[in-house]
PDB file with SEQRES, HELIX, SHEET and CRYST1 records, atoms N, CA, C and O in Angstrom:
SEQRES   1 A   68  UNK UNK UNK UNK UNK UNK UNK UNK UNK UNK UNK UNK UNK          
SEQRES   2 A   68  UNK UNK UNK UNK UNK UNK UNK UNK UNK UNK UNK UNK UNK          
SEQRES   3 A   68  UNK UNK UNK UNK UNK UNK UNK UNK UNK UNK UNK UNK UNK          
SEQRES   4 A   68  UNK UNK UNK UNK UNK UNK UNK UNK UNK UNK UNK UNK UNK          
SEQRES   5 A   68  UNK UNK UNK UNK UNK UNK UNK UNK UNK UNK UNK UNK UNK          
SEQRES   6 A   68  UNK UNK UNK                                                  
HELIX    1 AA1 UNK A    3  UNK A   35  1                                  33    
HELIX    2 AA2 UNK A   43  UNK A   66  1                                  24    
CRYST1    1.000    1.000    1.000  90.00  90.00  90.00 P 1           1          
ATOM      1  N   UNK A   1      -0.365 -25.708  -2.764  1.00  0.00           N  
ATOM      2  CA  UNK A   1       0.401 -25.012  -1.751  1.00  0.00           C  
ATOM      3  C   UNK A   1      -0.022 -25.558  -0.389  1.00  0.00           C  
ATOM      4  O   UNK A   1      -1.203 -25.817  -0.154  1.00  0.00           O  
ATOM      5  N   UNK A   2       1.133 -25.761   0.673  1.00  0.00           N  
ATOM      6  CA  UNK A   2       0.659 -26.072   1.476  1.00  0.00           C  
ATOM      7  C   UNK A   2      -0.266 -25.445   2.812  1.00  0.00           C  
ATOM      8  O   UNK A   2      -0.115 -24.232   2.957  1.00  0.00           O  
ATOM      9  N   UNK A   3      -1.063 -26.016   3.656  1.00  0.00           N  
ATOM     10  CA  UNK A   3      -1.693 -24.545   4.363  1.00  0.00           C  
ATOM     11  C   UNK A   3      -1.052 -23.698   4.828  1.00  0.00           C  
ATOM     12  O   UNK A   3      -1.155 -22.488   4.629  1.00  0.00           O  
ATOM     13  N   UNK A   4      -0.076 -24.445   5.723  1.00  0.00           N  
ATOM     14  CA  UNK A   4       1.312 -23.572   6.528  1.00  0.00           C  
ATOM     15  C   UNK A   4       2.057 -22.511   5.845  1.00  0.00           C  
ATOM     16  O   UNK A   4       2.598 -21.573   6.432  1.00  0.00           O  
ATOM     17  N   UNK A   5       2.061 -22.733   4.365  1.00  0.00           N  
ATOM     18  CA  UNK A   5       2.694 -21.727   3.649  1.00  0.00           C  
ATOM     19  C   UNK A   5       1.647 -20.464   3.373  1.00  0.00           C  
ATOM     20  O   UNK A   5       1.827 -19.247   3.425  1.00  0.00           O  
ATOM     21  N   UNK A   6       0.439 -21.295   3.045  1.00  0.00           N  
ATOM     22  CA  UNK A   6      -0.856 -20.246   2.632  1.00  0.00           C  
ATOM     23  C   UNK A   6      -0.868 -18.836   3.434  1.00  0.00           C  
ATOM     24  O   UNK A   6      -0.890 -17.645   3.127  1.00  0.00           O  
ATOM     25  N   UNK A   7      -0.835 -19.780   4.897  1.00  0.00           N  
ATOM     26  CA  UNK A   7      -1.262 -18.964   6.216  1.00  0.00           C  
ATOM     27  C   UNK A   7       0.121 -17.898   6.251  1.00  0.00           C  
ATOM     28  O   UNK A   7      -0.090 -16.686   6.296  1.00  0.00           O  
ATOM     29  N   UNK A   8       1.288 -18.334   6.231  1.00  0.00           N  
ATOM     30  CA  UNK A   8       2.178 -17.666   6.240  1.00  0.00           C  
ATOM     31  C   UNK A   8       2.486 -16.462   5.604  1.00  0.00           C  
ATOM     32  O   UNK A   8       3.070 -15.443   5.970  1.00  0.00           O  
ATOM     33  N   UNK A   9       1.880 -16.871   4.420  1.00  0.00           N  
ATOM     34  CA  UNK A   9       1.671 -15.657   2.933  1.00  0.00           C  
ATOM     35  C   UNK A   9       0.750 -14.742   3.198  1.00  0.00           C  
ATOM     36  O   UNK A   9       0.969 -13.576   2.869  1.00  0.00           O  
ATOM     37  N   UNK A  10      -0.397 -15.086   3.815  1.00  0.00           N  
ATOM     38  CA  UNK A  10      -1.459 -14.190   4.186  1.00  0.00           C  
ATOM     39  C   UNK A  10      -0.818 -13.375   5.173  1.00  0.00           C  
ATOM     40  O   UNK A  10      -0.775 -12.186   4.860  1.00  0.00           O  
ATOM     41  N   UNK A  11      -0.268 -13.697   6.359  1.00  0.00           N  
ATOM     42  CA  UNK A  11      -0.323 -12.785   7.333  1.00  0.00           C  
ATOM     43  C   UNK A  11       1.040 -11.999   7.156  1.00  0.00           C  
ATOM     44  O   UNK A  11       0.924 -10.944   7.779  1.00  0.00           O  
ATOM     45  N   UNK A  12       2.250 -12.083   6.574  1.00  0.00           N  
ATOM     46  CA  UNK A  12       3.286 -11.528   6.040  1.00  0.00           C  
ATOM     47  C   UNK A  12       2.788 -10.625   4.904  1.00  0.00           C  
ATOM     48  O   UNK A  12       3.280  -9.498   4.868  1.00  0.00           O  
ATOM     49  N   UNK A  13       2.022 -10.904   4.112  1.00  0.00           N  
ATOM     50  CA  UNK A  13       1.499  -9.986   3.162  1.00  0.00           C  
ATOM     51  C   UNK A  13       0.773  -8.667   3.841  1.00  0.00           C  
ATOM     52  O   UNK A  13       0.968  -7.476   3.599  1.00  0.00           O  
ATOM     53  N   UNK A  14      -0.511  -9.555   5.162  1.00  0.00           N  
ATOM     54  CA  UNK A  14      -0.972  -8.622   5.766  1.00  0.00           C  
ATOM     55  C   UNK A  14      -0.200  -7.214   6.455  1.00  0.00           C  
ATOM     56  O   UNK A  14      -0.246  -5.992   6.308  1.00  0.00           O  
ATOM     57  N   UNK A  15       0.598  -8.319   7.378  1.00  0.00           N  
ATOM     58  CA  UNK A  15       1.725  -6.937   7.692  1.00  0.00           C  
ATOM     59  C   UNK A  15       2.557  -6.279   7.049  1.00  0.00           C  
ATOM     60  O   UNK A  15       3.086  -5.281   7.537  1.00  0.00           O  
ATOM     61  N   UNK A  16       2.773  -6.634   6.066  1.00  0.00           N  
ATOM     62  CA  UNK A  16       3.422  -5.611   4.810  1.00  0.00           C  
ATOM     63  C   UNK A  16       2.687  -4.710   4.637  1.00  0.00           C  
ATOM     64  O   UNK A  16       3.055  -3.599   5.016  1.00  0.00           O  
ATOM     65  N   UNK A  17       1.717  -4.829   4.166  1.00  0.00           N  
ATOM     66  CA  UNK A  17       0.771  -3.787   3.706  1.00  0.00           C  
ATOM     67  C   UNK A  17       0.221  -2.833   4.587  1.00  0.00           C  
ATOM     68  O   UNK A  17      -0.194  -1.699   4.345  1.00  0.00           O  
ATOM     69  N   UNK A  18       0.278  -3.425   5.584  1.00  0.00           N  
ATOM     70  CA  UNK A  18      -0.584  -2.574   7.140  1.00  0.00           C  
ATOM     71  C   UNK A  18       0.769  -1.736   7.637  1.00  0.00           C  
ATOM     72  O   UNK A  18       0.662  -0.779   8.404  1.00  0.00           O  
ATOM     73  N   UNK A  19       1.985  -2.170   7.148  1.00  0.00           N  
ATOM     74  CA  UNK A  19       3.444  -1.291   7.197  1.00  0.00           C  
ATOM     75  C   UNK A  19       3.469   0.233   6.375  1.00  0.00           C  
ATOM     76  O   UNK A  19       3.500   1.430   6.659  1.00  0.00           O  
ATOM     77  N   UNK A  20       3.428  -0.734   5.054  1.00  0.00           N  
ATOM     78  CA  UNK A  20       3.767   0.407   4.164  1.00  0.00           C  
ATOM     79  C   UNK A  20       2.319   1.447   4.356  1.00  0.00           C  
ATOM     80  O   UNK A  20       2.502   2.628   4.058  1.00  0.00           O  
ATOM     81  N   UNK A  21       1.070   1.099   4.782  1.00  0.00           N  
ATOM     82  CA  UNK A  21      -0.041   2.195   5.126  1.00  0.00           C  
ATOM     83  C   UNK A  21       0.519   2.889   5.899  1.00  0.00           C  
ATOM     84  O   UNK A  21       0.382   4.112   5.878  1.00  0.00           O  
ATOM     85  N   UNK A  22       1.224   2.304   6.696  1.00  0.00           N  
ATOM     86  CA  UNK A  22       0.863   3.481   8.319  1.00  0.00           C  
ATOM     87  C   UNK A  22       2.198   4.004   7.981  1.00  0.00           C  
ATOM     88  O   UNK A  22       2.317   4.909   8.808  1.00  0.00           O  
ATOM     89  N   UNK A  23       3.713   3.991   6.989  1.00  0.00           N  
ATOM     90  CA  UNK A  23       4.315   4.824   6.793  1.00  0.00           C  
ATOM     91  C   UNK A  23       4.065   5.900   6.158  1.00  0.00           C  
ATOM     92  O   UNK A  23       4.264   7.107   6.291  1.00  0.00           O  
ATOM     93  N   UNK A  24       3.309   4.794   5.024  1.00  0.00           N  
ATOM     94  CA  UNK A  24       2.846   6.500   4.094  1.00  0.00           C  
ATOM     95  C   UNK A  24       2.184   7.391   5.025  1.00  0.00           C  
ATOM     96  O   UNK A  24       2.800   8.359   5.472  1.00  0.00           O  
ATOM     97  N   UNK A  25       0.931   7.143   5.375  1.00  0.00           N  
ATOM     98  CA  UNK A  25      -0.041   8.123   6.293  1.00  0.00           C  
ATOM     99  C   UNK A  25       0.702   9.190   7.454  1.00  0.00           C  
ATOM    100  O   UNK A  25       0.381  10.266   7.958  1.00  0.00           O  
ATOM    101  N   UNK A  26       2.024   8.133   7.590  1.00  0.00           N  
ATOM    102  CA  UNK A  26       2.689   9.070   8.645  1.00  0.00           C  
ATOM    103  C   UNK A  26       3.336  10.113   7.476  1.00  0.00           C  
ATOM    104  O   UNK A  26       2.887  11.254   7.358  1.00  0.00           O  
ATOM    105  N   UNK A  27       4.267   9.685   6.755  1.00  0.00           N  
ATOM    106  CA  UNK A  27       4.829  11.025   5.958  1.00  0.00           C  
ATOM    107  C   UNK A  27       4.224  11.866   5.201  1.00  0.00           C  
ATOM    108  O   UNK A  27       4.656  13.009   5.051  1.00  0.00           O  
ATOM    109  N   UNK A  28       2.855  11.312   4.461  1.00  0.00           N  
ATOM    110  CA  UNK A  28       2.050  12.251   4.476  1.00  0.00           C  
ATOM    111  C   UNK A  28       1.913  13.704   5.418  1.00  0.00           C  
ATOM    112  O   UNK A  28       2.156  14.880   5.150  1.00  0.00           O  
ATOM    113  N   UNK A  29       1.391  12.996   6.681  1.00  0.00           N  
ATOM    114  CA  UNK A  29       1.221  13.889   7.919  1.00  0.00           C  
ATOM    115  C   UNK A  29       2.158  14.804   8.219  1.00  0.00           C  
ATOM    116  O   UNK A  29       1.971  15.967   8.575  1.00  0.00           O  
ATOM    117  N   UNK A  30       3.786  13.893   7.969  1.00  0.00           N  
ATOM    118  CA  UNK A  30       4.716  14.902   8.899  1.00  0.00           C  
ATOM    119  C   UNK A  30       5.044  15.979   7.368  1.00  0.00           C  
ATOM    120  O   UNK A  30       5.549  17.099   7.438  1.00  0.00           O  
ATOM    121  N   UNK A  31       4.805  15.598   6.650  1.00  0.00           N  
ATOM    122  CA  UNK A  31       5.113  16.864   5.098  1.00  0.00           C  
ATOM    123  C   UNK A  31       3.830  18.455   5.347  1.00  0.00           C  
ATOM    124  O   UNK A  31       3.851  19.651   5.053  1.00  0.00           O  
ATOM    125  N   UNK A  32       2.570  17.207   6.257  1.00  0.00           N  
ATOM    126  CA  UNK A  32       1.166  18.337   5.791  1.00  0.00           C  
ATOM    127  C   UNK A  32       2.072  19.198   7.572  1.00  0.00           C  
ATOM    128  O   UNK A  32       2.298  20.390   7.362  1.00  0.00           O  
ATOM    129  N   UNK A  33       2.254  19.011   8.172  1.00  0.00           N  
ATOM    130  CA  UNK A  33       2.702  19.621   9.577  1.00  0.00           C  
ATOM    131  C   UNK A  33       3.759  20.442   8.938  1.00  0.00           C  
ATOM    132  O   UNK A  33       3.730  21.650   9.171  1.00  0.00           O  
ATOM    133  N   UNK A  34       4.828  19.895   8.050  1.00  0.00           N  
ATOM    134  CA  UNK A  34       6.209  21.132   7.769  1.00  0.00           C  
ATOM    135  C   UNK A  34       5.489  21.984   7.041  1.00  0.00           C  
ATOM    136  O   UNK A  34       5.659  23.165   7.342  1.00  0.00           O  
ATOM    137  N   UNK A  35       4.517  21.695   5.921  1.00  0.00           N  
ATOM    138  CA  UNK A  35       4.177  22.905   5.370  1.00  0.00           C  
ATOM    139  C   UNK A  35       2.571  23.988   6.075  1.00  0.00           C  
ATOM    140  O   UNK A  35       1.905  24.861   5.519  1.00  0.00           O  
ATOM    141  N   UNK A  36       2.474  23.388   7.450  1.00  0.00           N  
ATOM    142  CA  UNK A  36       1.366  24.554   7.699  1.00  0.00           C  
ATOM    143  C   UNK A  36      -0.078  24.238   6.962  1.00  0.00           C  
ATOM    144  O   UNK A  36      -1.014  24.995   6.705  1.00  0.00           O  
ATOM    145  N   UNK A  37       0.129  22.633   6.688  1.00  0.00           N  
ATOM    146  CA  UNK A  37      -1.393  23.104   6.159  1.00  0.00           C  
ATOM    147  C   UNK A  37      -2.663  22.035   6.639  1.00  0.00           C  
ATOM    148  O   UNK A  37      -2.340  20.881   6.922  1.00  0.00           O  
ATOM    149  N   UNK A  38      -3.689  22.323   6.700  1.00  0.00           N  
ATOM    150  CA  UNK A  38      -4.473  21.360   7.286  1.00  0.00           C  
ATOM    151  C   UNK A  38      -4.985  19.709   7.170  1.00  0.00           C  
ATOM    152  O   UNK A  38      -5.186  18.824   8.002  1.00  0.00           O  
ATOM    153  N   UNK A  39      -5.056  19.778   6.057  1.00  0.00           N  
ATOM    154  CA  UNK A  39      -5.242  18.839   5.373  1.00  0.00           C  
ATOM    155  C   UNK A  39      -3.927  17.751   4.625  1.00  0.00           C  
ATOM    156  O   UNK A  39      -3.346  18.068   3.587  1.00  0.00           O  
ATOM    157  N   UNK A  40      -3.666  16.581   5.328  1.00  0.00           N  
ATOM    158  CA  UNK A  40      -2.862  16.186   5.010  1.00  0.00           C  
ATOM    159  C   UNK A  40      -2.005  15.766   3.539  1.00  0.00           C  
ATOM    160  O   UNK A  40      -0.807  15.698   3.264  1.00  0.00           O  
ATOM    161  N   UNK A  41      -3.352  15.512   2.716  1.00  0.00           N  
ATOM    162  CA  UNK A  41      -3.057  15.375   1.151  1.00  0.00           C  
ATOM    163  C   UNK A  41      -4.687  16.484   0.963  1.00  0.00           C  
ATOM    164  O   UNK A  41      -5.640  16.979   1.566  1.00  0.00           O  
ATOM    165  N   UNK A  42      -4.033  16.332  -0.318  1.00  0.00           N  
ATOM    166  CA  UNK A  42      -4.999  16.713  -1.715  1.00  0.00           C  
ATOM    167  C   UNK A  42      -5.422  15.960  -1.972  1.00  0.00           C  
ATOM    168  O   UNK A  42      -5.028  14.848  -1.620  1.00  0.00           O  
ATOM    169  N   UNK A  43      -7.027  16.259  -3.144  1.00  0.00           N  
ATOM    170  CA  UNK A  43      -7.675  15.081  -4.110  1.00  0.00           C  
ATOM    171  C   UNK A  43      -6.411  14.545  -4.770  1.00  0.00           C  
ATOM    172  O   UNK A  43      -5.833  13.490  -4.508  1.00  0.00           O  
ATOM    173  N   UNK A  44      -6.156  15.276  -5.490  1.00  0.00           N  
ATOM    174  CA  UNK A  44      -5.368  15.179  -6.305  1.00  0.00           C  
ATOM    175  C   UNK A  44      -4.004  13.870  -5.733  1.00  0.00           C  
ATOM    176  O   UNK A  44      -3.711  12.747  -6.143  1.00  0.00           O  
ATOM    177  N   UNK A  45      -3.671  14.423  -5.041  1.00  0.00           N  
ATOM    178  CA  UNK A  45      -2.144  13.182  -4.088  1.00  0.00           C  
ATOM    179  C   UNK A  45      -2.827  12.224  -3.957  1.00  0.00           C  
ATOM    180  O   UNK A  45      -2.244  11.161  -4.167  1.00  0.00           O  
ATOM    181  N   UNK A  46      -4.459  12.133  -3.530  1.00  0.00           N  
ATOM    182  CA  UNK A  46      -4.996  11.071  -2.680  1.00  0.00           C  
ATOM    183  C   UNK A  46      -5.520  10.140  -3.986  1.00  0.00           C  
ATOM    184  O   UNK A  46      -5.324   8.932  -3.848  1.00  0.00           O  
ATOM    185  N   UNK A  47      -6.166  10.572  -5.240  1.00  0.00           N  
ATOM    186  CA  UNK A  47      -5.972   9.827  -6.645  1.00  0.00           C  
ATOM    187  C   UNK A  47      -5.201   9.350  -6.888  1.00  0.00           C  
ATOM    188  O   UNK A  47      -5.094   8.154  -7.156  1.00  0.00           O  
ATOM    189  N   UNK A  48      -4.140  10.458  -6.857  1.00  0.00           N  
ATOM    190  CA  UNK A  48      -2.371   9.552  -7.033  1.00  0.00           C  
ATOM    191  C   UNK A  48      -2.159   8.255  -6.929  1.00  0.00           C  
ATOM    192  O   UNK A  48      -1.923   7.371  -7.752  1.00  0.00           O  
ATOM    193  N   UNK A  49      -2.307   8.292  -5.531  1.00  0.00           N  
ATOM    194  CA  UNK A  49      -1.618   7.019  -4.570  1.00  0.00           C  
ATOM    195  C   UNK A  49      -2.636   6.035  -4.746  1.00  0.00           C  
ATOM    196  O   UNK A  49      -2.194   4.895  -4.607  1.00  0.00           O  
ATOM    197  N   UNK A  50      -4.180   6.118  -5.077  1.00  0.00           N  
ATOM    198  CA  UNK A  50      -4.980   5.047  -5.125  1.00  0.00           C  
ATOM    199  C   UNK A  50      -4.587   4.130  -6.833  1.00  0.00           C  
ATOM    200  O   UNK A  50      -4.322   2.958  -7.101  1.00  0.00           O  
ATOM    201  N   UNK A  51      -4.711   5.192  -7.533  1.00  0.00           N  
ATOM    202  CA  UNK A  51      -4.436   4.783  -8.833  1.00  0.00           C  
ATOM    203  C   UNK A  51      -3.080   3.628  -8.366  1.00  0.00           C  
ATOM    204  O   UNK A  51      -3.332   2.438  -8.175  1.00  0.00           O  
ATOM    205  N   UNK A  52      -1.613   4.213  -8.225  1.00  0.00           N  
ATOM    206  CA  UNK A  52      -0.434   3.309  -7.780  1.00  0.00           C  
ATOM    207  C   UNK A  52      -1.019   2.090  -7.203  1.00  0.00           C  
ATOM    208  O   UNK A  52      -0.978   0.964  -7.699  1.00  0.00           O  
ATOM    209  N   UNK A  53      -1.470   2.382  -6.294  1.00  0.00           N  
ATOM    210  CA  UNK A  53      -1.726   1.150  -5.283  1.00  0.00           C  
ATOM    211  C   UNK A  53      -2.711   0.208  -6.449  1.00  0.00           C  
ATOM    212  O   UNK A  53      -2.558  -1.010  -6.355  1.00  0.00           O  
ATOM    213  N   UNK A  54      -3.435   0.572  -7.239  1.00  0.00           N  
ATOM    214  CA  UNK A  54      -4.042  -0.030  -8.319  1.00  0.00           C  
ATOM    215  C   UNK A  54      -3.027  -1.021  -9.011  1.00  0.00           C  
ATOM    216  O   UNK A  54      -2.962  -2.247  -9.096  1.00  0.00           O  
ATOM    217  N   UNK A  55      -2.295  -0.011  -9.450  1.00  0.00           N  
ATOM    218  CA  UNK A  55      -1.522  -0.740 -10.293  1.00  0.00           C  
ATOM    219  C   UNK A  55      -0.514  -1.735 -10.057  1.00  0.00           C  
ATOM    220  O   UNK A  55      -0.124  -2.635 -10.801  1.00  0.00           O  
ATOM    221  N   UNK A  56      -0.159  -1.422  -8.902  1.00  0.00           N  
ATOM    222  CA  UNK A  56       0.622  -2.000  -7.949  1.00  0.00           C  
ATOM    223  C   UNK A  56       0.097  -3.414  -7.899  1.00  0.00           C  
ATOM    224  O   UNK A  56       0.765  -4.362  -8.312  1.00  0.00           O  
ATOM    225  N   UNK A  57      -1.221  -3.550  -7.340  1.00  0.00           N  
ATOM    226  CA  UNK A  57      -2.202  -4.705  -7.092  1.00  0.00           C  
ATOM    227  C   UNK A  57      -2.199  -5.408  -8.936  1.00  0.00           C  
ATOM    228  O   UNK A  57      -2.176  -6.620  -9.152  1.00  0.00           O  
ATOM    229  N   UNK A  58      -2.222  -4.575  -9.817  1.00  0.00           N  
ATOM    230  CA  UNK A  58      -2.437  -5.256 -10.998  1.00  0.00           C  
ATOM    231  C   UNK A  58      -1.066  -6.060 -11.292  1.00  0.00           C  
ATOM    232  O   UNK A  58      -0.916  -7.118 -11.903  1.00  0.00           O  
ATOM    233  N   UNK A  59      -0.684  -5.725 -11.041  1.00  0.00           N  
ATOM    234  CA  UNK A  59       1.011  -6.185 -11.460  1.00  0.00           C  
ATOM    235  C   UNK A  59       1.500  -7.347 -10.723  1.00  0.00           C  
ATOM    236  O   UNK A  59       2.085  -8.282 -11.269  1.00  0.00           O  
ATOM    237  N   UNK A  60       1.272  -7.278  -9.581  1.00  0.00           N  
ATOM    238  CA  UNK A  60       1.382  -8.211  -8.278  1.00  0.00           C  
ATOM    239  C   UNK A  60       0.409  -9.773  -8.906  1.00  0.00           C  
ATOM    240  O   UNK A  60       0.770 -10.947  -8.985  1.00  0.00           O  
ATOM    241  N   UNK A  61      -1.170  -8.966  -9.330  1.00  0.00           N  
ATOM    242  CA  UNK A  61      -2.225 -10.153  -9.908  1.00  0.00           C  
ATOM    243  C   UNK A  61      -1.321 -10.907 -11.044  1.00  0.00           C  
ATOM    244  O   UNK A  61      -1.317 -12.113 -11.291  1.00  0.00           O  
ATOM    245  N   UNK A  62      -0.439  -9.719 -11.763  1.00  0.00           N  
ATOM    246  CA  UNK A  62      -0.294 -10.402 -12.842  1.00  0.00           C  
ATOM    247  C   UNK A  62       0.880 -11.528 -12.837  1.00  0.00           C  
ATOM    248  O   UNK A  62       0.860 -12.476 -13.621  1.00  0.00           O  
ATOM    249  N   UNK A  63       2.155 -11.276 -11.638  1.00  0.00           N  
ATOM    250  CA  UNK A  63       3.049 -12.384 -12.021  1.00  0.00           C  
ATOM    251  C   UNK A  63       2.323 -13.412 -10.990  1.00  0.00           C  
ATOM    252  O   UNK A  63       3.036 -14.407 -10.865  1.00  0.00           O  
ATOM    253  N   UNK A  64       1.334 -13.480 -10.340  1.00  0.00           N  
ATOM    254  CA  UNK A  64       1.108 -14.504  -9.731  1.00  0.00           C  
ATOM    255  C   UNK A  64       0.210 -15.317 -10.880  1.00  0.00           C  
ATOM    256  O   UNK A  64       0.457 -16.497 -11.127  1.00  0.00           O  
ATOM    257  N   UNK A  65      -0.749 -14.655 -11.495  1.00  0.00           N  
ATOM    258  CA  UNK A  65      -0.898 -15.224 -12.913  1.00  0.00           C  
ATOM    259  C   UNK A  65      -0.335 -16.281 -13.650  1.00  0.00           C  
ATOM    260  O   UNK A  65      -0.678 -17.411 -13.998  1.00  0.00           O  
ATOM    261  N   UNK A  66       0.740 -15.470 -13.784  1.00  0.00           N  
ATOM    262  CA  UNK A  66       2.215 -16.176 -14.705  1.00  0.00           C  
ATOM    263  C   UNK A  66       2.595 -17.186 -14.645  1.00  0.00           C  
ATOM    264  O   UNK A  66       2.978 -17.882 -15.585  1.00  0.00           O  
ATOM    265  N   UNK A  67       2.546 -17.553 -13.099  1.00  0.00           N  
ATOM    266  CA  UNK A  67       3.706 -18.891 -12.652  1.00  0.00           C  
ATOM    267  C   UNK A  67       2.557 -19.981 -12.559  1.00  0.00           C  
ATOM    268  O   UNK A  67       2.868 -20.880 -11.778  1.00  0.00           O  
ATOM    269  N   UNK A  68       1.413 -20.128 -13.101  1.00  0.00           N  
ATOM    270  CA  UNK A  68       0.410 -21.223 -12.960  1.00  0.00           C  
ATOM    271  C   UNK A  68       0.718 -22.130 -14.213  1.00  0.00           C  
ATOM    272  O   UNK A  68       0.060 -23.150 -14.414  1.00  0.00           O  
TER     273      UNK A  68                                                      
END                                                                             
C-alpha cells in the first residue's frame, strides 16, 4: 500500500471514529437529560456498547484479514 493511501486511511478512520464517539456520547446525554436522570448510561448500556464496539472491531479485523 502506498504511504499516501496508508496516511489517508489512518486519519479518515481516525475521524470516523472520533465522529461516531462524540455522537453517541451526545445522544446518550440528550436521552439521560429527557429522562431526569443523572447518570448518563448504566453498567449495563455501558457493557452494551463496549461489547458492540468489540465486535464491531472483530469483524472490521476480520475482512481486512480476508483480502490478503
Amino acid at each position: 500500500m502506498k504511504p499516501s493511501i496508508r496516511t489517508l486511511t489512518i486519519v479518515i478512520g481516525t475521524l470516523a471514529g472520533a465522529f461516531i464517539g462524540y455522537r453517541t456520547a451526545m445522544t446518550f446525554i440528550e436521552q439521560s437529560e429527557s429522562e431526569n436522570r443523572s447518570a448518563p448510561i448504566t453498567v449495563q448500556q455501558g457493557l452494551q456498547v463496549g461489547l458492540t464496539a468489540l465486535g464491531a472491531l472483530k469483524q472490521l479485523s476480520g475482512i481486512s484479514q480476508g483480502k490478503k
